[in-house]
C-alpha positions as CSV (number, residue, x, y, z in Angstrom):
1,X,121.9,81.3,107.0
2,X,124.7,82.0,105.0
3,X,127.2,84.9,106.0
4,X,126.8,87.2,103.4
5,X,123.3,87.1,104.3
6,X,124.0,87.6,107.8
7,X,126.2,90.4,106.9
8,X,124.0,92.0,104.7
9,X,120.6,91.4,107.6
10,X,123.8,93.0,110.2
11,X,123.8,96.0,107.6
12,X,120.1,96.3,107.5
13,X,120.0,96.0,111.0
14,X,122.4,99.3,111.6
15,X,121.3,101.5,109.4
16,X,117.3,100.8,110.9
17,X,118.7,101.7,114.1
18,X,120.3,105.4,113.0
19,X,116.9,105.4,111.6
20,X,115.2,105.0,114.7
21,X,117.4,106.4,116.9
22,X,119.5,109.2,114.8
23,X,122.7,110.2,116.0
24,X,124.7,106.7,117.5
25,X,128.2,105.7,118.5
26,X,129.4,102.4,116.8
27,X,129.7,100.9,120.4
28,X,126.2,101.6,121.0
29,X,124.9,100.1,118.3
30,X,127.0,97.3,119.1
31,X,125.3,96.9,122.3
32,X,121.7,97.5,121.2
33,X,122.1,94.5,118.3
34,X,124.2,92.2,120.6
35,X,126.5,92.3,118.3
36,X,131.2,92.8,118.6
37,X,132.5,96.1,118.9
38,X,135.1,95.2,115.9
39,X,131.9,93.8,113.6
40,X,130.0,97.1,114.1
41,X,133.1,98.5,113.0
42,X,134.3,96.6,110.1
43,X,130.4,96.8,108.9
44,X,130.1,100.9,109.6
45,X,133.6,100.7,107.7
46,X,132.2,99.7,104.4
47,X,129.0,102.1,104.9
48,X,131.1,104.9,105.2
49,X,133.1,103.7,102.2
50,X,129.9,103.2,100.3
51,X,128.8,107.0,101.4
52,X,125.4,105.9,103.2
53,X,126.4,107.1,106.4
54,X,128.6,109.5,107.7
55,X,131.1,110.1,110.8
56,X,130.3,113.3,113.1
57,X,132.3,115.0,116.3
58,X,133.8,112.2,118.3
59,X,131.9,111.9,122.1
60,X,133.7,111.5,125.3
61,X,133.4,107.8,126.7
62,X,133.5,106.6,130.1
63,X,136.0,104.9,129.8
64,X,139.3,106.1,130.2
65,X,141.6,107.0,126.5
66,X,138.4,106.1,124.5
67,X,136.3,108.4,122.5
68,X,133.5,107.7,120.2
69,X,132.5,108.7,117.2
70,X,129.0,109.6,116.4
71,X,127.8,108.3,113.1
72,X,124.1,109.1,111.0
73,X,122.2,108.1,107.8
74,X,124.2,110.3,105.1
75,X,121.1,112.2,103.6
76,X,123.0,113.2,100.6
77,X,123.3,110.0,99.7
78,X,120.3,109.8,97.2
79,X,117.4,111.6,97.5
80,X,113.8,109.9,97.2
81,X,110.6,110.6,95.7
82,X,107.3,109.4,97.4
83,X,103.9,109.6,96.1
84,X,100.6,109.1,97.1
85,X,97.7,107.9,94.5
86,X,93.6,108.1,95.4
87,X,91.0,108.6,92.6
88,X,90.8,112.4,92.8
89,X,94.4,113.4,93.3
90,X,98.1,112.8,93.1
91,X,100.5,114.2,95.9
92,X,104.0,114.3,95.2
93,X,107.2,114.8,97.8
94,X,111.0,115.0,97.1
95,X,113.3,114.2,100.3
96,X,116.6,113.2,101.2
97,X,117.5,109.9,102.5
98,X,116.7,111.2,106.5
99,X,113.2,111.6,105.1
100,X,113.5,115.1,105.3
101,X,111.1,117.0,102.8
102,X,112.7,119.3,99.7
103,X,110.0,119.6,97.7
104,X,106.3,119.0,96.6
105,X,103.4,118.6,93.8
106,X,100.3,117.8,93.4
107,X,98.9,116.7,90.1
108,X,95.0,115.8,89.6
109,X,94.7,111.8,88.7
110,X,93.1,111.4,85.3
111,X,90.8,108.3,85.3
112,X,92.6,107.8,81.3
113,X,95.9,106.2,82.6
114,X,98.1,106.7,79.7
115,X,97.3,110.6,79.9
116,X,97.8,109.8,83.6
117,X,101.3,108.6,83.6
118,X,102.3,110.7,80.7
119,X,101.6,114.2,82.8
120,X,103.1,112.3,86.1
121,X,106.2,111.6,84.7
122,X,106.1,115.1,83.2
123,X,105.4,116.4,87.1
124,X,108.2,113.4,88.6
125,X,111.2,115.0,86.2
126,X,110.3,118.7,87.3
127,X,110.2,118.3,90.9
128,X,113.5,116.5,90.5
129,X,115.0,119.3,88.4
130,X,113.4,122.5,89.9
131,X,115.2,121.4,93.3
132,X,119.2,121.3,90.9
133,X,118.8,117.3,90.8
134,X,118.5,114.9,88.6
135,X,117.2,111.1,88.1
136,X,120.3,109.6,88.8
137,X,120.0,111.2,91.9
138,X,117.0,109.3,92.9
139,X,116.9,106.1,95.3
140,X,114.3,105.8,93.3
141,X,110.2,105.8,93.4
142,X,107.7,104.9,96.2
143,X,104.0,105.1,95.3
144,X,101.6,104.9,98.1
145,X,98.1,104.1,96.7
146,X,94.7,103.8,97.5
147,X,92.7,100.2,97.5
148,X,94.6,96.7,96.4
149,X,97.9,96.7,94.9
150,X,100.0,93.4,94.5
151,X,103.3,95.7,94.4
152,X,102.8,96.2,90.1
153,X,99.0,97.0,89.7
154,X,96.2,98.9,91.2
155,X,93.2,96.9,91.2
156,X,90.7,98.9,92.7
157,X,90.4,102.7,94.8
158,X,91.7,104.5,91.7
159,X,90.7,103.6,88.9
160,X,87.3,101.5,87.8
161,X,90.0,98.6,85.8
162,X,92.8,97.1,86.8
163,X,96.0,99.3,85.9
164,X,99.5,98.5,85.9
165,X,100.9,101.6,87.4
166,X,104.7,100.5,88.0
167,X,105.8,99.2,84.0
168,X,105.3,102.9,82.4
169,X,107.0,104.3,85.3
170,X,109.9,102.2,85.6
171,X,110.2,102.5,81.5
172,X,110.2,106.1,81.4
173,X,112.2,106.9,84.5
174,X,114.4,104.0,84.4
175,X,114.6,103.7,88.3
176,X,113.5,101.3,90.9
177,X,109.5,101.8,91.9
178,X,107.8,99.8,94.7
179,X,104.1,100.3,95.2
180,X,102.3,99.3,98.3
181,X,98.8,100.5,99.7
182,X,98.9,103.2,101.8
183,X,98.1,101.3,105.5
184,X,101.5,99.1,104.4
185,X,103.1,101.7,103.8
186,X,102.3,103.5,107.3
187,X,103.2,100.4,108.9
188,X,106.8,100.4,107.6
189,X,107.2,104.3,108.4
190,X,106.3,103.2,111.8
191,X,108.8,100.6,111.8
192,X,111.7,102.2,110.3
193,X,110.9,105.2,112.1
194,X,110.1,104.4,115.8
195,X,111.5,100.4,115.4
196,X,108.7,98.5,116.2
197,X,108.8,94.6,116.2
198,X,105.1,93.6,116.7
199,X,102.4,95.7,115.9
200,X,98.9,96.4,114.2
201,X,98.5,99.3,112.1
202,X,95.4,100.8,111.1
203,X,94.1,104.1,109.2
204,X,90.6,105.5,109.3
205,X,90.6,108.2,106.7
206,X,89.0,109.8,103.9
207,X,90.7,107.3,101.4
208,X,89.0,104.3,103.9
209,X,89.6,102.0,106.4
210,X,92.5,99.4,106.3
211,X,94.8,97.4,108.7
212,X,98.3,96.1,108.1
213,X,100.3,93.6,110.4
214,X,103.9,93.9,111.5
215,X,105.1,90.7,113.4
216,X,108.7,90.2,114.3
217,X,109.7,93.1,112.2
218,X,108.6,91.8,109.1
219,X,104.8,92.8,107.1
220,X,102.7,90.3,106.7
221,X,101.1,89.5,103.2
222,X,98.3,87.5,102.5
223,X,98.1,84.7,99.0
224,X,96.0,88.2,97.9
225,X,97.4,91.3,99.0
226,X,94.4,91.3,101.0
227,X,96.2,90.6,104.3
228,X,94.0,92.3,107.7
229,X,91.5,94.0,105.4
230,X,89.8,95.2,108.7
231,X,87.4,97.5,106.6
232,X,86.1,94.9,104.5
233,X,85.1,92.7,107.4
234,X,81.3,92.3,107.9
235,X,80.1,94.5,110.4
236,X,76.1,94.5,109.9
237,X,74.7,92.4,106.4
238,X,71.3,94.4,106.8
239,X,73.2,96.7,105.2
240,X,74.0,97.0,101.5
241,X,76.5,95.6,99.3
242,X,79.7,97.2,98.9
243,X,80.7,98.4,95.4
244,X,84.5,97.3,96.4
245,X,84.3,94.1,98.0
246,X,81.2,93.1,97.5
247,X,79.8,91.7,100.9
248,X,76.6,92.7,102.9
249,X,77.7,95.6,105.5
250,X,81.0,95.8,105.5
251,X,82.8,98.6,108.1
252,X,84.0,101.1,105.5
253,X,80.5,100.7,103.8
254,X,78.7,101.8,107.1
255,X,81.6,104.2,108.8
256,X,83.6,105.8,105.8
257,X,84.1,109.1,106.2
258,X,82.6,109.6,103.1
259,X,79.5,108.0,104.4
260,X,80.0,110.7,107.1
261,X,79.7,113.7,105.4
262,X,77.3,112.4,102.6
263,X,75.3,111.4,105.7
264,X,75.4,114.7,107.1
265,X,75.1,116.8,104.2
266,X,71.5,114.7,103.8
267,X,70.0,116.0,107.1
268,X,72.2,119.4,106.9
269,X,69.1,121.6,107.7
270,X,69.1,124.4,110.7
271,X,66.7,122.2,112.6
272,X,68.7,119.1,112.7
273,X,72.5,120.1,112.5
274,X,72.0,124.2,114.1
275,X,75.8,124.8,114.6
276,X,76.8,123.3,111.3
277,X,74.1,124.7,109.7
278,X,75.0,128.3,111.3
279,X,79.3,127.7,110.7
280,X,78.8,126.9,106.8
281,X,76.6,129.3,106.1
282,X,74.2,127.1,105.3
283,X,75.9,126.2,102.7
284,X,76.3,122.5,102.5
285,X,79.2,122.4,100.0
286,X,80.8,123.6,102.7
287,X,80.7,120.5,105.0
288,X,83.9,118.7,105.6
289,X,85.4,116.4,108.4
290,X,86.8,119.7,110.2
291,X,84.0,121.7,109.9
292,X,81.7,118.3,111.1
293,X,84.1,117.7,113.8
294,X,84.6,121.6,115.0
295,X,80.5,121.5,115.3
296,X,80.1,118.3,117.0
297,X,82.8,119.1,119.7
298,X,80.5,122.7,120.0
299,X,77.6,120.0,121.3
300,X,75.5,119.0,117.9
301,X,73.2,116.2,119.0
302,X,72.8,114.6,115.4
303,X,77.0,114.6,115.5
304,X,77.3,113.7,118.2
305,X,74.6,110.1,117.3
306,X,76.6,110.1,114.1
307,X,79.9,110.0,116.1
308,X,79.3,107.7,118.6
309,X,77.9,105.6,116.6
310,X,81.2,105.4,114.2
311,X,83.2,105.3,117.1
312,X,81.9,102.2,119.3
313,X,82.0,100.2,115.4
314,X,85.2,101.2,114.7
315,X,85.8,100.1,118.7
316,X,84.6,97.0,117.5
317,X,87.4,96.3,114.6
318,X,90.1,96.7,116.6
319,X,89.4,94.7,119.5
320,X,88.5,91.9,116.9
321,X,91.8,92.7,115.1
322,X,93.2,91.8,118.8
323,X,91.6,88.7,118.9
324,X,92.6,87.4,116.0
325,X,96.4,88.7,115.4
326,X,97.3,88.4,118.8
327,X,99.2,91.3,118.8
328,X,99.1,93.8,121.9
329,X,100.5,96.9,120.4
330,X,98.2,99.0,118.0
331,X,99.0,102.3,116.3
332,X,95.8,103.9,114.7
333,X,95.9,106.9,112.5
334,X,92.7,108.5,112.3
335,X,91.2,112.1,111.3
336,X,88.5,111.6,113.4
337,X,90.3,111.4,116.3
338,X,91.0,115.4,116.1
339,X,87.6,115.2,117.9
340,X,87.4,114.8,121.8
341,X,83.8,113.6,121.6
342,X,85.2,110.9,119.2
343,X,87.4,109.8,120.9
344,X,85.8,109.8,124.3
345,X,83.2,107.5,122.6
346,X,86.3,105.0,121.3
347,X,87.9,104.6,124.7
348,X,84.5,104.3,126.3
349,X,83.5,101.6,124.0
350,X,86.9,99.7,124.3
351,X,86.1,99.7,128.0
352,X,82.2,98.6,127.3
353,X,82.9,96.1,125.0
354,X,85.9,94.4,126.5
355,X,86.7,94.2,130.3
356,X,90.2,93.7,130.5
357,X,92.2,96.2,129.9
358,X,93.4,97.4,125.7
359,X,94.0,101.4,126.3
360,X,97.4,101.4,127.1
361,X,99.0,99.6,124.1
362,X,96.9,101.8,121.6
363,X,99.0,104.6,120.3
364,X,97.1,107.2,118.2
365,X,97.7,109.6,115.8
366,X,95.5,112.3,114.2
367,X,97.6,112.5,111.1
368,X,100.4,111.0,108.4
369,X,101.8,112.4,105.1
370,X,101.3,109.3,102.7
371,X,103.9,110.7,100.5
372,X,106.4,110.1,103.4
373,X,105.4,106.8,104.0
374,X,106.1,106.2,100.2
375,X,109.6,107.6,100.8
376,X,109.9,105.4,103.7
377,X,108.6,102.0,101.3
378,X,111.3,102.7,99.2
379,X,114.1,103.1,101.3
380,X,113.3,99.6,103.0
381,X,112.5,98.0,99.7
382,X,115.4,99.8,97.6
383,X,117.6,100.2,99.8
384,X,117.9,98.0,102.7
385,X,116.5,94.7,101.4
386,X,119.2,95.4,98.5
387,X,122.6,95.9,100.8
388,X,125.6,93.9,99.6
């Protein structure tokens, strides 16, 4: 390796570790990246001189006639905007470089993408000046977006064609954009965030079910941007075809959420779903994940098959995503994990359908702003795979 590229990965590697870790001495750092005192220094020298990160209030060392100086991610450095794409809606957020949310918007996604991108740029340049900013104050643009994106177009999840979604941005805004889909762009959050070297990421949500692999601190990509598409995998070919990929049975076919609540709303009746039917008013417009989730918890039999059901296959994907990326540590985001009923049926089927032991390196969360893990895309894309 040549040393401007290990100074620059040295660079990387410091400023990932005040993102992880926040407020650090120098020494440290130094200590944590097994790296000199005096090239921490030098390095932290030319942050500071390039305004990324800033000194704070020395700290008293151990050591006698030595203090130490705190130092963080300067979050007026540039600000970022991160923004999350699906087929219904368009969720906007303006931070600083801590990640720290300013400001947000949310704009309906017009299936015509020129009037798309016209009234998204429109929405981009008012967050940005509504909050006394302007574009030159920008990092730049992450989009997190629903389905398969090769980093330049969105192929399917938003719109029924292919659309290149980053040309008319980066034309009209004339700043960096970097587009991943939204599991990818959890998995670096996670990463930057809580600096994880190996791991498996995956979301079940109401945009779907997806998978992303982080090994050795880098994401893995596929020849097809198709990399651990764990929701695409074949889970029962009785089943139907699915209008995205195409194959017999395929786990988001069978376990979407959507399939969920267009199950439920089909057997809504006061017979069959009582406590749903008596908390929407038997209304069934009125049936979401919550409301599903709150009435299944309450003891709905139907929900409760429904649940269980979704649980021990979604069980099934992970301990097969085990298997094959021989990766220990899993970090699931999932709405339906709000429920204790759903996830009592998870951990019991991990335990059925697997004897040794996988619980304890499965970290779960219930739910992620995709807007901030946009935010977080771009800062490792346009700002620390670009250090000089």
């Amino acid at each position: 390796m040549h040393i401007t590229d290990i100074k620059r990965n040295n660079k990387k590697n410091i400023l990932k570790v005040l993102y992880s870790k926040g407020l650090w001495s120098k020494r440290r750092i130094a200590n944590r990246l097994n790296l000199s005192p005096s090239v921490v220094t030098r390095l932290c020298g030319e942050l500071l001189d390039q305004k990324i990160i800033i000194p704070y209030e020395l700290i008293e060392s151990p050591h006698a006639g030595r203090r130490e100086t705190k130092i963080d991610i300067n979050p007026d450095y540039k600000y970022g905007v991160g923004i999350s794409i699906n087929n219904k809606s368009t969720a906007l957020l303006l931070t600083d470089l801590k990640l720290n949310p300013i400001a947000t918007r949310v704009i309906a996604t017009n299936q015509q993408p020129q009037l798309y991108f016209d009234k998204l740029i429109t929405a981009i340049t008012a967050l940005v000046a509504d909050n006394q900013l302007t574009l030159t104050d920008l990092l730049g643009i992450g989009i997190s977006i629903k389905g398969k994106t090769d980093g330049t177009q969105s192929y399917y999840g938003v719109w029924e064609q292919p659309v290149d979604v980053k040309t008319p941005l980066t034309a009209a805004l004339h700043l960096p954009v970097f587009i991943d889909n939204g599991v990818r762009c959890s998995a670096i959050a996670t990463q930057l965030r809580h600096a994880k070297k190996d791991f498996v990421m995956m979301k079940y949500i109401e945009a779907g079910i997806g998978a992303a692999v982080v090994r050795n601190s880098e994401l893995l990509y596929g020849q097809n941007h198709s990399l651990a598409e764990i929701g695409h995998t074949i889970i029962d070919p009785s089943q139907d075809y699915c209008p995205i990929c195409k194959r017999k049975g395929c786990l988001e076919s069978i376990i979407s959420i959507e399939r969920l609540i267009d199950n439920v709303r089909a057997n809504f009746s006061l017979e069959k779903t009582p406590v749903l039917w008596e908390n929407c008013l038997q209304d069934a417009t009125k049936i979401t994940l919550d409301t599903i989730i709150e009435a299944a918890d309450a003891g709905s039999i139907y929900l409760n098959h429904l649940l269980k059901r979704n649980a021990e296959l979604f069980a099934i994907a992970v301990i097969n995503a085990k298997v094959i990326f021989d990766i220990n540590d899993f970090v699931i985001i999932g709405n339906l994990f709000k429920s204790q009923k759903f996830t009592a049926y998870f951990n019991a089927a991990l335990n059925q359908y697997q004897l040794s032991e996988i619980n304890g390196n499965i970290s779960i969360r219930t739910q992620e702003s995709n807007q901030l893990s946009a935010v977080a895309l771009l800062i490792n894309q346009g700002l620390l795979e670009q250090l000089n």
